[in-house]
N, C-alpha and C positions, 0 to 999 in steps of 0.2 A: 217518773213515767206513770199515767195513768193506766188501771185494768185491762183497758179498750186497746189502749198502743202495747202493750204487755201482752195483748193475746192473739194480734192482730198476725196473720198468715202474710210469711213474706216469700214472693215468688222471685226463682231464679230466673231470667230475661232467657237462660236457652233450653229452659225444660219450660216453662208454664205453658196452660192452653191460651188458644186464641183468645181478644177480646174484643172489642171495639175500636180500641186502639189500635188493632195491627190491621185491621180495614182503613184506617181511616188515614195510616202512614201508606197502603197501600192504593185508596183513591188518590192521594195526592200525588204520588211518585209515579202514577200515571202517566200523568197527564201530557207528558211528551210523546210518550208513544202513542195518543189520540190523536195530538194536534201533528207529530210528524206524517201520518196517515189521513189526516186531514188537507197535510201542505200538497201532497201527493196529488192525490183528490181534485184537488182545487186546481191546479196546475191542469191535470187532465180536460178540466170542465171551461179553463180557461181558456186553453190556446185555441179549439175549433171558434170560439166566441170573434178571436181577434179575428182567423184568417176571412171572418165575414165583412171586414171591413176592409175600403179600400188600402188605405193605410197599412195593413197585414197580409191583403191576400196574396200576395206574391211571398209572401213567407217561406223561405225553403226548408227542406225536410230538416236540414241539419243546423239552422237556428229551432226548428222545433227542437230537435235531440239537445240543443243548448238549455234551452230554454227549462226542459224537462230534468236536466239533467243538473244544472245548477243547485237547488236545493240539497240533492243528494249531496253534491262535491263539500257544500257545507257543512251539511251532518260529518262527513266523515274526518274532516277537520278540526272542526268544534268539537268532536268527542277526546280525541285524546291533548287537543291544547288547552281546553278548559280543564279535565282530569285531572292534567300535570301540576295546573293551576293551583282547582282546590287543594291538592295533596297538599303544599308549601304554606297556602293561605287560608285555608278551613272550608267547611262545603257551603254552609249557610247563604254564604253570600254571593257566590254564582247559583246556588239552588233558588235563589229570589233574580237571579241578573236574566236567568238564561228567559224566563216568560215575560224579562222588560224588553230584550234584545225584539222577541217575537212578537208583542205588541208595537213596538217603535219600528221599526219595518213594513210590518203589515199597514200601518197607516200612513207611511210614505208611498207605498204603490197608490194609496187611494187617492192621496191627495196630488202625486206628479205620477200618472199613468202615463209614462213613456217605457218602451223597451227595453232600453238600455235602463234605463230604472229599475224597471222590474226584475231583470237577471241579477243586480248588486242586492237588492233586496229580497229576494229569493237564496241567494247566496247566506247573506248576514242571518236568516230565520231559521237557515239549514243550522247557523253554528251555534243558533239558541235551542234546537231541537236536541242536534248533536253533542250539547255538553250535557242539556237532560237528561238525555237515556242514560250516562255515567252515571251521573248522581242519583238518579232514580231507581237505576238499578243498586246500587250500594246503599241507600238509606231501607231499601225495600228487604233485602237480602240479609242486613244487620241486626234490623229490629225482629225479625219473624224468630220463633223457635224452632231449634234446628231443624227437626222432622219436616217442619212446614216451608222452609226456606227455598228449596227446590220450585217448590207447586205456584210458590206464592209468585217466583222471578215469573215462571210461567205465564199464570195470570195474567200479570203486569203485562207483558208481553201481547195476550191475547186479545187485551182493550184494543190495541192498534185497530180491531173490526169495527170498532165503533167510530173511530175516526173517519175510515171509508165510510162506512155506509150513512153516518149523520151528516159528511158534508155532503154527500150525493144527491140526501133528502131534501137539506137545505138549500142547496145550489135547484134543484127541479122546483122548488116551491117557489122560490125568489124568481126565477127565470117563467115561471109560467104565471105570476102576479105580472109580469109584462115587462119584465126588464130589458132595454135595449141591450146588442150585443157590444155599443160603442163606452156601457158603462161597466164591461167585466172588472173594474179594479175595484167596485164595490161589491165584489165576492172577498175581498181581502179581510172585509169587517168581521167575516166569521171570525176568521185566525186572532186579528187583532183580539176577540171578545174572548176567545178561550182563552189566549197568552194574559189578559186583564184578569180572567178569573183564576187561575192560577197561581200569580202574584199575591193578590190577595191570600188564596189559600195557605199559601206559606208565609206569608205576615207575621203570625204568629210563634213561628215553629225555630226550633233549637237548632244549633250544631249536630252532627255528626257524632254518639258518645265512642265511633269505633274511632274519628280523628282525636277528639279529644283526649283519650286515653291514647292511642301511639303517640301524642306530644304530651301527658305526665300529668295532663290536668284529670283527674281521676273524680274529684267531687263535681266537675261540671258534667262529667260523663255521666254521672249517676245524677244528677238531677236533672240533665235530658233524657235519659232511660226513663223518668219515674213523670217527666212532662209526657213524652207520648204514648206510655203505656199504663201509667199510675202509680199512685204516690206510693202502694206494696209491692215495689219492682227494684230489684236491687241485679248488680251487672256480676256475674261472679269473675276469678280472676282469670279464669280457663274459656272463658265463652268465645277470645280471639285469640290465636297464638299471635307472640310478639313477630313484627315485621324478620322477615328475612336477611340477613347481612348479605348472602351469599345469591340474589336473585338472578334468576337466569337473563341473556339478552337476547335481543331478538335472531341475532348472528348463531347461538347457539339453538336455538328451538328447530333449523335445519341443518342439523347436524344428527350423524348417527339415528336413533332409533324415533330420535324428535319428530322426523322427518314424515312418518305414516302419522302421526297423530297431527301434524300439519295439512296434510292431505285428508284426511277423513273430516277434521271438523272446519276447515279451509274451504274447500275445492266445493262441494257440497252446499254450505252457505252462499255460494257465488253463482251457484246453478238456480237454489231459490230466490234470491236475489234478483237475476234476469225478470224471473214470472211474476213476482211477487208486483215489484216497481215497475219494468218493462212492460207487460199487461196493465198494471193499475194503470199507471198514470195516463194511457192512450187508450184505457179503454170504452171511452166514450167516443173517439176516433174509430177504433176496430169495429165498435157496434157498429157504428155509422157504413163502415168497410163491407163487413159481412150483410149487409140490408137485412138484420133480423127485425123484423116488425114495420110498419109503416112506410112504405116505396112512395109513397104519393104524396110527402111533403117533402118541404126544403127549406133552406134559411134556417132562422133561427127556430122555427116548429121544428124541423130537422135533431136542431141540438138538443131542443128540448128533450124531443122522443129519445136521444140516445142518451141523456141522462136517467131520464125514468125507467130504462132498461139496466142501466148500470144501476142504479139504486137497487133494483131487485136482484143483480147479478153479487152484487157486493153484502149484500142481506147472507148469502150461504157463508161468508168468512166467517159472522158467529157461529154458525153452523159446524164448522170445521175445527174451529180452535176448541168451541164446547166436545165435540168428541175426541181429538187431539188429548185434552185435560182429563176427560174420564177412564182414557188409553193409557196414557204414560208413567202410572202407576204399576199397571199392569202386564205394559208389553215390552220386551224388550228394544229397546231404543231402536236400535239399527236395524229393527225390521219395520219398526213405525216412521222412520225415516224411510227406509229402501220402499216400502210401499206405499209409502203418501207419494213415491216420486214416481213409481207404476202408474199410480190412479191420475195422476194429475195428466202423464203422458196419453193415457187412454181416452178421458176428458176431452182434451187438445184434439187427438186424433178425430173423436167422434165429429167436433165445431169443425175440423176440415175436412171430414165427409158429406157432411153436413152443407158445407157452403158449396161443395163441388157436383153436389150433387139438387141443389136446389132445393132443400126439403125443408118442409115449415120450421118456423121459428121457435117451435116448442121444442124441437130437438138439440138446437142449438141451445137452448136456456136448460137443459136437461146436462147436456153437455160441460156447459158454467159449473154447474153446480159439482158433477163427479172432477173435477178440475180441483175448484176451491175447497171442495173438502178433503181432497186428497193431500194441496198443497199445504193447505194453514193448519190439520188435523197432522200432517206430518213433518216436514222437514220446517216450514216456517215458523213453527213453533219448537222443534226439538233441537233444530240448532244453535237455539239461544243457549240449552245449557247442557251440551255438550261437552264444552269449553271447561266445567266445572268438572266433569266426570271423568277424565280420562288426562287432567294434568295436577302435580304436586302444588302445594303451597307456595314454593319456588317457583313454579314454573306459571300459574298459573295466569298471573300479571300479564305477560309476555306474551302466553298463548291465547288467552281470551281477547288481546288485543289483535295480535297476527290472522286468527278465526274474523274475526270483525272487520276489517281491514278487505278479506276477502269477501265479506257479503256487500259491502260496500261499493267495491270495484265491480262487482258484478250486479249490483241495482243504477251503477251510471251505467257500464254496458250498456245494460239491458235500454232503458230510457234515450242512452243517446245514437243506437242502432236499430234502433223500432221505425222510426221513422223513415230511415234513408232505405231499413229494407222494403219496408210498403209503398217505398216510391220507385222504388229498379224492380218487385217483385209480387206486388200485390198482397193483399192479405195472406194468400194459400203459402206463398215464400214464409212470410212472419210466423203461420202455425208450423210450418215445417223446420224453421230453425229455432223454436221453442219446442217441441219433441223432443227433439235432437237431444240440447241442453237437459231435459228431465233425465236423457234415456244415458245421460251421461252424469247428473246426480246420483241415479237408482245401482250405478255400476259401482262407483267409489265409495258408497256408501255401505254396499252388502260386500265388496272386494276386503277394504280396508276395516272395516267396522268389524268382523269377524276375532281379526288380533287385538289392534287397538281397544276394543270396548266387547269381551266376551261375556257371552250371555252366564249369566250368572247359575250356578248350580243347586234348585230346589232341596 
């Protein structure tokens, strides 16, 4: 052994500081959360596009909520069957499948732009999304050192605003370069180019060193430790405790005292869920709804305009998640939950005074924003790791799934009753039974959040 290797500092994987490397496991592990906010997005931008043509306009509220609501049903699918998957068969190789699935779809809507297409294909991009988030969250979560591991899932999380708001931008640019509305499936080619770029980014990249090591291959674990974070990176043997024999099932997680910790990071995630995807995905409809800005176009100027509004409406998600992140360190969860779900309700409130009362458009956009910051600054972002905080090792698996499961159901909700109620009730219906949902996050949240997850003693 030479001097150099002889003197050379060897860090442990869950004490060392950041480096380049845990950015650069964590741009990659991204990128589902971009492009599932982008599928979202895109969907929103899409369906007013169709019902401009004859062929769509007779579209009922309730293939719109299909429509909308498809991708989700995907996601939620594709999260825990691809999961099961890698567990058995290693991650790598759904971590490369899930952005093929999303490119090869995406350029099926474009090339056979029928209905009925687009819902099977929306579907299949949901379950390349939805095995993402798995895997992204678990390669993002593994590689970080401990301290940092919390902030970093965070993060990961947070990107989601740049999905909305880049496909918004790019859907308003495309659309105002003169695209007809008969050619919406070449809005697919976003998805397809981020699901290509993707691909590539993980081309190069390793296994799993936390599967590798619960299946005994220990020297492959540490030379994928030492690929993404560098060659003086060693795994020590305590960094993951060994799997559980004795893991909890899902039958037992409502049982006994399981049961409030079920409802607090459950019930909560299905309220933001509604707003989050329920508002996103129609919100270029809603603008359209509420006539905030321009009364005196129509057609496809119409959608244009109500794109360019949601661009700027969806610009405050950064907005929200970056204060969310500077918060979460500092405040105790369940009131940064219970209050992002106040502000988001009061937000709501104001856009339905606002509409009801006629009052400029600047009010409403005023309104968006005390909304989105409330929402994405608080529970959109804090329910992600919630899950981690207030369940064992055992349990954890079980609970993080069950928690997920509920944001899920309640992002179709949301998506596929949006529409049917703006058609029995008008927009002022759709903000008042999104209130409602907030004013019933904000209760469950500071109700049960008190035992389940207490504040901690200075």
């Amino acid at each position: 052994m030479t001097p150099a290797k002889a003197d050379r500092k060897i860090y442990n994987m869950a004490t060392m500081p950041l480096r380049i490397g845990h950015f650069a496991v964590l741009a990659t592990g991204s990128m589902e959360q971009i492009i599932g906010a982008a599928l979202s997005g895109l969907v929103g931008v899409v369906i007013p596009m169709m019902l401009l043509l004859p062929a769509y306009g007779g579209m009922s509220s309730l293939m719109q909520g299909v429509l909308g609501a498809a991708g989700l049903l995907g996601i939620a699918i594709g999260s825990p069957v691809i999961g099961r998957l890698s567990d058995s068969h290693g991650y790598l190789f759904y971590y490369r499948l899930c952005p093929v699935l999303i490119t090869a779809f995406s350029l099926i809507v474009y090339f056979f732009p029928y209905e009925w297409v687009l819902i099977v294909c929306l579907f299949m991009i949901g379950i390349g999304v939805g095995g993402g988030y798995t895997l992204d969250s678990d390669y993002i979560s593994e590689m970080m050192p401990d301290r940092w591991k919390q902030f970093m899932v965070g993060v990961a999380k947070s990107t989601s605003a740049l999905g909305f708001v880049a496909v918004a931008g790019v859907c308003w640019l495309i659309l105002s370069g003169g695209l007809d509305a008969s050619h919406w499936s070449a809005l697919f080619l976003i998805l397809a180019s981020l699901g290509l770029l993707t691909f590539l980014l993980r081309l190069p990249c390793r296994n799993s060193p936390r599967w590798l090591i619960d299946n005994g291959r220990v020297a492959e674990a540490e030379s994928a430790a030492r690929y993404f974070l560098g060659p003086d990176v060693t795994i020590s043997a305590d960094v993951w405790p060994s799997p559980s024999a004795g893991a909890a099932s899902w039958f037992d997680m409502f049982k006994g005292g399981n049961l409030a910790k079920v409802i607090f990071s459950g019930v909560p995630w299905a309220c933001e869920g509604v707003a989050v995807y329920g508002v996103g995905v129609f919100l270029p409809i809603l603008v359209m709804a509420l006539g905030i800005g321009n009364d005196n176009v129509g057609g496809m100027d119409k959608v244009i305009h109500s794109v360019e509004l949601t661009t700027v409406i969806n610009s405050f998600i950064i907005l929200g998640f970056a204060v969310g992140l500077l918060l979460m360190r500092r405040v105790w969860h369940v009131s940064l939950m219970t209050g992002g779900f106040i502000l988001s309700a009061l937000g709501l409130s104001m856009l339905l005074l606002g509409y009801e009362c006629h009052w400029p458009a600047w009010f409403s956009v005023v309104a968006f924003l005390i909304f989105e910051l409330g929402l994405n600054g608080g529970p959109h972002l804090i329910t992600f790791v919630i899950p981690t905080q207030i369940y064992s090792v055992e349990e954890l698996g079980a609970g993080s799934g069950i928690a997920a499961m509920f944001g899920k159901l309640g992002a179709i909700a949301g998506v596929f009753i949006i529409p049917m109620v703006l058609h029995a009730g008008g927009v002022g219906m759709v903000l008042t039974v999104c209130i409602a949902i907030m004013a019933v996050g904000a209760v469950i949240s500071q109700v049960f959040g008190r035992n389940v997850l207490p504040r901690r003693k200075s």
